[in-house]
C-alpha positions in Angstrom: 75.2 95.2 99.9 77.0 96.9 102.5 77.7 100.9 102.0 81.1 101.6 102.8 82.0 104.9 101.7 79.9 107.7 100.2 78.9 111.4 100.8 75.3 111.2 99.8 72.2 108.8 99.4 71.9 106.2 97.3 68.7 106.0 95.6 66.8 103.7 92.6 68.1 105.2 89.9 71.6 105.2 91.0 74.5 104.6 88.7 77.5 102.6 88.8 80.2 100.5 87.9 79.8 96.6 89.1 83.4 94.8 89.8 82.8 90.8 89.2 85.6 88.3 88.8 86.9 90.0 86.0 84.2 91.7 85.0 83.2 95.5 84.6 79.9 96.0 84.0 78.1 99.5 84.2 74.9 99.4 86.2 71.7 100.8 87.7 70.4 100.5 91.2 66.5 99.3 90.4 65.0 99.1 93.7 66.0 98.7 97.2 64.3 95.7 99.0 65.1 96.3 102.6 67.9 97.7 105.2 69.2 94.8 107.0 70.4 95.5 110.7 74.3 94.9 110.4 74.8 93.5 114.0 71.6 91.0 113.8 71.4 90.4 109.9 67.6 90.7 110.2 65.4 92.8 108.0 64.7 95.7 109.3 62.9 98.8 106.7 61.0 97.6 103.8 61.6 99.3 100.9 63.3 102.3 101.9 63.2 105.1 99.9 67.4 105.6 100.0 70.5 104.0 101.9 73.4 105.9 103.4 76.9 105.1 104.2 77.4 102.3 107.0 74.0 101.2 106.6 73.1 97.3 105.0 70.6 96.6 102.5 69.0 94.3 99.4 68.9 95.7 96.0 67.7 95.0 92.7 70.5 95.8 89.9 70.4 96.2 86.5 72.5 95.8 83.7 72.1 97.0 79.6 74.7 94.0 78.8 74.8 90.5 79.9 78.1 89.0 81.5 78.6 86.3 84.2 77.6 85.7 88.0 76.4 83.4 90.1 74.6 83.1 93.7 76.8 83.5 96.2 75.6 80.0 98.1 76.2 78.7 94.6 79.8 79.7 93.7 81.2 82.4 96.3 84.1 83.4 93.5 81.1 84.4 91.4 79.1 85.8 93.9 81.0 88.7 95.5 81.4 92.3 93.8 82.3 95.6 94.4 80.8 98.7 93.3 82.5 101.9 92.3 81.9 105.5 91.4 84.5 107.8 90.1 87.3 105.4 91.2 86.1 105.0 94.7 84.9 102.0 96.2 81.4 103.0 97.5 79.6 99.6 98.0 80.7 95.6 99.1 78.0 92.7 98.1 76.7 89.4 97.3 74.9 87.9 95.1 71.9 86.7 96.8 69.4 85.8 93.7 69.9 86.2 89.6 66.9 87.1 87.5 67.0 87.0 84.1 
């Protein structure tokens, strides 16, 4: 997930609205795994306590409802989302893993 645009941290706990395909799911930001180093792609901070804007990282997301998605390797229309707060785009990801 790549932060694009927000005035504070982002934090477990964190809520938001996941854009899918046509999807709109509302979600929770469960843990963070690890910033990733935009210009290298390699794992940099393991579990970091929050993630500001510009910066790269793994998270764990949870949902209340089920809907569809897919790994991005799997199915790349299935595997990209955006995530929103109050009508702004805040976040850009893929879906690296789906745990049921």
């Amino acid at each position: 997930v790549v932060i694009l645009e927000h005035k504070s941290i982002i934090c477990p706990g964190y809520s938001a609205v996941l854009h899918i395909h046509a999807a709109v799911e509302e979600i929770s930001i469960k843990a963070l795994l690890c910033l990733i180093d935009r210009k290298t792609g390699e794992k940099t901070t393991v579990h970091p306590r929050f993630v500001k804007q510009d910066q790269a990282c793994i998270m764990r997301l949870e949902s209340n409802e089920m809907f569809c998605l897919e790994p991005f390797k799997d199915f790349p229309q299935m595997g990209r989302f955006v995530l929103r707060d109050e009508t702004r785009t805040i976040a850009i990801g893929k879906v690296m893993k789906v745990i049921e």
